[in-house]
Every structure is written in structure tokens, then in C-alpha cells.
LOVEXSE-400027 format. One record per residue: x, y, z of N, C-alpha, C in turn. Coordinates in steps of 0.2 Angstrom, whole numbers, plus 2048, in hexadecimal, padded with zeros to 3 digits. Example, Ala and Ser with C-alpha at 12.3 -4.5 7.8 and 13.67 -1.06 7.14 Angstrom:
LOVEXSE-400027
ATOM n_px n_py n_pz ca_px ca_py ca_pz c_px c_py c_pz
ATOM  842  7E4  827   83E   7EA   827  842  7F0  827
ATOM  840  7F5  823   844   7FB   824  840  800  827
***
This chain:
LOVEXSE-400027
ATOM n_px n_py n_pz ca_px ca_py ca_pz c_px c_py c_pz
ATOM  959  22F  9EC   95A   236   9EC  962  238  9EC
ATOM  964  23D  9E6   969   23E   9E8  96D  242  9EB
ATOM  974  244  9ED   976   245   9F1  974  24F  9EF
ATOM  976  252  9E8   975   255   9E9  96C  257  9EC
ATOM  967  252  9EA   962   254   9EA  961  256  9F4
ATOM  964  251  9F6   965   24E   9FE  966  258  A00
ATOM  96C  25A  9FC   96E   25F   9FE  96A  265  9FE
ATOM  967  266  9F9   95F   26A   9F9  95C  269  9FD
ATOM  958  263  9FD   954   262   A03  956  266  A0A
ATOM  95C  266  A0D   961   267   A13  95F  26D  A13
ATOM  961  271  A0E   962   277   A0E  95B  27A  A10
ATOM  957  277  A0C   94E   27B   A0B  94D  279  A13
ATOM  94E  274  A16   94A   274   A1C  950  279  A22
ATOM  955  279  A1F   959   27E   A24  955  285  A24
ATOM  954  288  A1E   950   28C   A1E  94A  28E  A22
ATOM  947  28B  A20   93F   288   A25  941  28A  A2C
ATOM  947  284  A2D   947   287   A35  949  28D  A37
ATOM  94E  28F  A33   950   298   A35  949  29C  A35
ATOM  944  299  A31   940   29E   A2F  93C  29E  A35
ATOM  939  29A  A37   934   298   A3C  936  298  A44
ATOM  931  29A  A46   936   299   A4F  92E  294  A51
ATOM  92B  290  A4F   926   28E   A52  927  287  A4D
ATOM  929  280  A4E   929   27C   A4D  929  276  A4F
ATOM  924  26F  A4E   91F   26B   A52  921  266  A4B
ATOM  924  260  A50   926   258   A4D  91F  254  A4D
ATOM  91D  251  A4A   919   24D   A4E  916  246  A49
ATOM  915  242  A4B   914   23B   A46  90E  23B  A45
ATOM  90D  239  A3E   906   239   A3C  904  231  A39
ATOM  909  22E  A38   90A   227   A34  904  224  A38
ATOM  901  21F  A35   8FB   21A   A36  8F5  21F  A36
ATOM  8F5  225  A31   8EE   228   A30  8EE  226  A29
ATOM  8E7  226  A27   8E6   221   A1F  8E5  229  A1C
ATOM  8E5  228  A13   8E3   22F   A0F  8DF  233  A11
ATOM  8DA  231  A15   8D4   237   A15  8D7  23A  A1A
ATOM  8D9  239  A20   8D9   23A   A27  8E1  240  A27
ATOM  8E4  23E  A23   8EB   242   A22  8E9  247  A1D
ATOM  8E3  248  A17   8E2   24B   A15  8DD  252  A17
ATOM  8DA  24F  A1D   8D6   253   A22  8DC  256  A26
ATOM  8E2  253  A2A   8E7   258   A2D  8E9  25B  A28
ATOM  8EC  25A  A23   8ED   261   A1F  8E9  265  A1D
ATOM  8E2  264  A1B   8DC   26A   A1B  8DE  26D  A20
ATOM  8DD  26B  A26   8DC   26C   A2D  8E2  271  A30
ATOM  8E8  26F  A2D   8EE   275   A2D  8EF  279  A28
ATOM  8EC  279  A21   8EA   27E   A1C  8E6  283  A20
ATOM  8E1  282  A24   8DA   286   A27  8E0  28A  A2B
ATOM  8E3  286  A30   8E5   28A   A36  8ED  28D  A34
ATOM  8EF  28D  A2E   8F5   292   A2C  8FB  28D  A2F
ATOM  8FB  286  A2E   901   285   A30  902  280  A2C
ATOM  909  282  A2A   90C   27E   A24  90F  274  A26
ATOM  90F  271  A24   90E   26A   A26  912  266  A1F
ATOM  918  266  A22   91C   25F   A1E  91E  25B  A20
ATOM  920  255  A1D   921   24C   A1F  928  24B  A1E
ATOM  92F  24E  A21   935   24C   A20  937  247  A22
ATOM  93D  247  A1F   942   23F   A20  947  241  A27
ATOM  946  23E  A28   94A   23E   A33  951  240  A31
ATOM  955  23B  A2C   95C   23E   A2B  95E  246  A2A
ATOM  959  248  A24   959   24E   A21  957  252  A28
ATOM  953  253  A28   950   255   A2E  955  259  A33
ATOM  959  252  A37   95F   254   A3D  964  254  A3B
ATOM  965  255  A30   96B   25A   A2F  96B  260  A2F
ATOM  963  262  A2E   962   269   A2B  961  26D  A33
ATOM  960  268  A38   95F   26A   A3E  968  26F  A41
ATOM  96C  268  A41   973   26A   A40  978  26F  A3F
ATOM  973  272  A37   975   276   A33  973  27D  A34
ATOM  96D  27C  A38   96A   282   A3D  96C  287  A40
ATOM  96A  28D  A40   96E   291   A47  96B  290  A4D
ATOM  967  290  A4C   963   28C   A53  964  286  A57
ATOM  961  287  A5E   965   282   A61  95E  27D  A62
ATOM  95F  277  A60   959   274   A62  959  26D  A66
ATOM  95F  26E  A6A   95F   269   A71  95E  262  A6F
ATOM  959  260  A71   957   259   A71  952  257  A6D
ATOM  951  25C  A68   94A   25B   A61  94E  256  A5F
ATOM  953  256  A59   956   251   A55  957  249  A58
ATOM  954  24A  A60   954   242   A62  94E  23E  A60
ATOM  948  243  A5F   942   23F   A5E  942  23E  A57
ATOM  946  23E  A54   945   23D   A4A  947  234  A49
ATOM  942  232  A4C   940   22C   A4B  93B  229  A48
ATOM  939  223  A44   934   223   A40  930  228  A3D
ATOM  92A  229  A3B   926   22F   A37  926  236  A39
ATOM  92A  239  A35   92A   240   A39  925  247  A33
ATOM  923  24A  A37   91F   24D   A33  921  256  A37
ATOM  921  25C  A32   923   263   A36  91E  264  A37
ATOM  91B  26A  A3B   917   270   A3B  91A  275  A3B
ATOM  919  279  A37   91B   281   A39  914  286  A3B
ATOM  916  28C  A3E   911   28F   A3D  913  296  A42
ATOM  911  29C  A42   911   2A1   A44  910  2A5  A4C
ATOM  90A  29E  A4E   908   2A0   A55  909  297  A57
ATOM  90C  298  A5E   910   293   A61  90B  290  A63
ATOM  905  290  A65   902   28B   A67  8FA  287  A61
ATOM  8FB  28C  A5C   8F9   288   A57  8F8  281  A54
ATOM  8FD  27D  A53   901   277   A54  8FB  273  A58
ATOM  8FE  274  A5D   8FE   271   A61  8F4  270  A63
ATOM  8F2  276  A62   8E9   278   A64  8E6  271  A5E
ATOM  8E9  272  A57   8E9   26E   A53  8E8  266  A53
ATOM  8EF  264  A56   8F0   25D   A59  8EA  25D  A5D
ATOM  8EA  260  A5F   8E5   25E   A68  8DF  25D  A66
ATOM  8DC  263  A60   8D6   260   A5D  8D5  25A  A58
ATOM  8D9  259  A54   8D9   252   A4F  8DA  24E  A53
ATOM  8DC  24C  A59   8DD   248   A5D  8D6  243  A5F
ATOM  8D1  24A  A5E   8CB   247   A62  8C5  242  A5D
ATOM  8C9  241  A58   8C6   23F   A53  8CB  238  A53
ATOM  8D2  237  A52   8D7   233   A52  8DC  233  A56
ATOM  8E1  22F  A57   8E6   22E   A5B  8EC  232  A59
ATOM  8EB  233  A55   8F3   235   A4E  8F2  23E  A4F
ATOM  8F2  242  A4E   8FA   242   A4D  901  243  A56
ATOM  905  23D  A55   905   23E   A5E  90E  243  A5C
ATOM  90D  249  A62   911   24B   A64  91A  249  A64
ATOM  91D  249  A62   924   248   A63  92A  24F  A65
ATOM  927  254  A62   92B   258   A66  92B  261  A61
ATOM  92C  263  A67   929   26C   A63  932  271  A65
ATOM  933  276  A60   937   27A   A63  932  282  A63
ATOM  931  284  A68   92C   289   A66  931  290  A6A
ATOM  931  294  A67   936   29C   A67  93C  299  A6B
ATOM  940  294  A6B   946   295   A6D  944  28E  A75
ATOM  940  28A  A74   93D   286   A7A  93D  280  A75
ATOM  93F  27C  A79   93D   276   A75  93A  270  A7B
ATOM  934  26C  A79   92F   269   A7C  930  260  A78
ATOM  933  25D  A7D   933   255   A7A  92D  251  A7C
ATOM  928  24E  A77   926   248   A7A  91F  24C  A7A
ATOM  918  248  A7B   912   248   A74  90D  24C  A7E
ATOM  913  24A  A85   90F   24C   A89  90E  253  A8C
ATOM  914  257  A87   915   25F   A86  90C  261  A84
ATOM  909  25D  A80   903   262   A7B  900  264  A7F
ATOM  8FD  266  A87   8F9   269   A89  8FD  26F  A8B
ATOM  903  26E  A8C   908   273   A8F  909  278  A89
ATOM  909  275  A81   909   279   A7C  904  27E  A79
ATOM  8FF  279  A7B   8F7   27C   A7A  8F5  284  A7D
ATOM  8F7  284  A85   8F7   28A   A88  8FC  290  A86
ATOM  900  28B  A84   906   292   A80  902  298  A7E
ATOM  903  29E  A80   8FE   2A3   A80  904  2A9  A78
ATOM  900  2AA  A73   906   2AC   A6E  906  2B2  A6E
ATOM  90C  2B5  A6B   90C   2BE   A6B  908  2C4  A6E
ATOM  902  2C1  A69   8FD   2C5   A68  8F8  2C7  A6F
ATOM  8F8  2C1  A72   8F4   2BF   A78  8F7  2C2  A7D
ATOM  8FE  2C1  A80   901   2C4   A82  902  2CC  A83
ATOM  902  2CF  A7D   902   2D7   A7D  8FB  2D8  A7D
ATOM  8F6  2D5  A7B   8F1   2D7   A7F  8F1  2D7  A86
ATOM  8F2  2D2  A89   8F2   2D1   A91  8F6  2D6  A95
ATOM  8FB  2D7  A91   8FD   2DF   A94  8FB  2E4  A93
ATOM  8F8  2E5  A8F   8F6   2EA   A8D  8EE  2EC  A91
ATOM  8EB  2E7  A94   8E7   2E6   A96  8E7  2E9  A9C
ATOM  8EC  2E5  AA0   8F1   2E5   AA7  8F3  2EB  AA7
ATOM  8F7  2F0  AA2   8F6   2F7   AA1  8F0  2FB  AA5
ATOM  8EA  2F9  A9F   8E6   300   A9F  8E2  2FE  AA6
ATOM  8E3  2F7  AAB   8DE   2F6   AAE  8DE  2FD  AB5
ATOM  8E4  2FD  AB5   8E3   303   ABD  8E0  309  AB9
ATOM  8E3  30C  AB3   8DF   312   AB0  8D7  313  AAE
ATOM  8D4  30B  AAE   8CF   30D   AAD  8CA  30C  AB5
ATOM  8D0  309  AB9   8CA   30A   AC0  8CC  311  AC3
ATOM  8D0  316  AC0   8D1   31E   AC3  8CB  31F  AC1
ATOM  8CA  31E  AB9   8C5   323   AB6  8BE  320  AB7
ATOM  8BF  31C  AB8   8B4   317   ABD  8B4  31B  AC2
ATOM  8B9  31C  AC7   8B8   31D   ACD  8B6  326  ACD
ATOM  8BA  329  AC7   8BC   331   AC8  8B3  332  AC5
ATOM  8B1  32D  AC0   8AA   32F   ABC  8A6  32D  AC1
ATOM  8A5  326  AC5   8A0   327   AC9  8A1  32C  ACF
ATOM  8A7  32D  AD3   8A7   334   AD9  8A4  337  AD5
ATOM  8A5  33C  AD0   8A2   343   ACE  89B  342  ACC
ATOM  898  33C  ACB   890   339   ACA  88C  33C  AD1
ATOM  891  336  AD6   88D   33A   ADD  88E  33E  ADF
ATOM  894  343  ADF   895   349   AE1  88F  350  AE0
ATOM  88E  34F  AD7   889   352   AD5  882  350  AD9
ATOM  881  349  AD9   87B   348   ADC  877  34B  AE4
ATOM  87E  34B  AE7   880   34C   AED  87E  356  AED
ATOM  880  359  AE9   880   360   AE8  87A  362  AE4
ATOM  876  35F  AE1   86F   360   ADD  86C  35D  AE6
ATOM  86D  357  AEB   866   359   AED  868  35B  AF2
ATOM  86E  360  AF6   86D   366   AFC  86A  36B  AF6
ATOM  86D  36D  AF2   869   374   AEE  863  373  AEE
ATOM  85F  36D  AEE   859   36C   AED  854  36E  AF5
ATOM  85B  36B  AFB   855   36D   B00  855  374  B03
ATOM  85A  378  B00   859   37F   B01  854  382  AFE
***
């Protein structure tokens, strides 16, 4: 590869990083074609994009970053493969399931919105990671819950009330 080519490369994965706030390292080496063939179906299905970079490139384009990615550029050791994807425990829900078939693909390290998670013993911590969407529901939820115990409570009162006034008019 040459030097300009190296420099391209740098540049495209610098991109990627700005572009994404949810990205997962992780080693897939010693899966044979079928098996890396099904992680990629498997990451086509679940919307996350899945490339196989070179370590060096990788923690220049890391460098080149405006992001601050702490201790990630340590784990670029041996086989390194990216995840990208949109909801921050996605990744992760993925690993946890392909796992239960193989041992691969294992964990090395995730930056997920500005957090960064070293090391394959983070996946249950990632997995919970609860994403945008989940959360404005859960407030939104937390919201409406005292407004709808007003309005149970104001519709059954006025249920008995009435009840209560049908039968004295009734024993008159």
C-alpha cells in the first residue's frame, strides 16, 4: 500500500469516526467463511456497518480525530474489526447473540456517545445501554404517569358519586 493510498485510507476512517458516536472494536479472527459471512448478514439485518481495519491506520485516524478516545487506541492489537451503528447497544445485543453459537466475535473495546468501555467484560454493561429512543420514552412515560392517576381517580369519584345519588333518589 502506498503512502498516498495509506493516506486515504486515514482520512476515510477519520470520517467514520466524526461521523458516528457509537463505535465497537472487536476481534473476529479464527471465524472460518461461512461463520464471518453470517456476522455480516447478521450486521446487514441489524443496520450496522462492520469493517476489518489495519491497527496502525486505525490509531492514526484515531489521533486525527476530534474526539477524545482515551484508552481505545491501546486495544489495536492483533485482528481488529469496527462496528458502527446508530443505537449504542446494538453492537453489543449482536455480539452477545453470535456468541451463543461461537466464541468469536470477543469484545476489545467500545466508545459509545463520548464513554469509552475497554475489554470483552464491558458486553453485559453495553448490552443494557438503554438508547435515545428508550429513554424519551421512559420519560415521557414518568411524565404522563401522575396525570393519568388524576384522571382514574376524578372518572372513578364521579362513577360513585353518581351511584351514590341514583340510589338516595331512588329511596325517596
Amino acid at each position: 500500500m502506498t503512502r498516498e493510498e495509506k493516506a486515504t485510507v486515514i482520512e476515510d476512517l477519520t470520517a467514520q469516526l466524526a461521523e458516528n458516536a457509537n463505535i465497537y472494536l472487536a476481534d473476529i479472527s479464527g471465524l472460518d467463511a461461512t461463520t464471518t459471512s453470517n456476522l455480516r448478514r447478521a450486521c446487514f439485518k441489524a443496520n450496522i456497518k462492520l469493517a476489518v481495519v489495519k491497527n496502525t491506520l486505525l490509531a492514526k485516524a484515531m489521533e486525527a480525530s476530534d474526539k477524545e478516545f482515551g484508552e481505545l487506541p491501546d486495544v489495536l492489537k492483533g485482528n481488529t474489526s469496527m462496528m458502527f451503528s446508530e443505537t449504542g447497544n446494538a453492537p453489543a445485543k449482536l455480539i452477545k447473540n453470535f456468541r451463543k453459537k461461537s466464541d468469536r466475535p470477543v469484545l476489545k473495546g467500545a466508545f459509545i456517545e463520548e464513554a469509552v468501555y475497554i475489554g470483552d467484560e464491558n458486553l453485559d454493561a453495553l448490552v443494557n445501554i438503554k438508547s435515545k429512543e428508550e429513554v424519551i420514552g421512559d420519560i415521557i412515560g414518568l411524565l404522563q404517569s401522575p396525570a393519568k392517576n388524576v384522571i382514574s381517580g376524578l372518572k372513578s369519584g364521579g362513577g360513585k358519586l353518581a351511584g351514590i345519588l341514583k340510589t338516595l333518589s331512588e329511596k325517596e
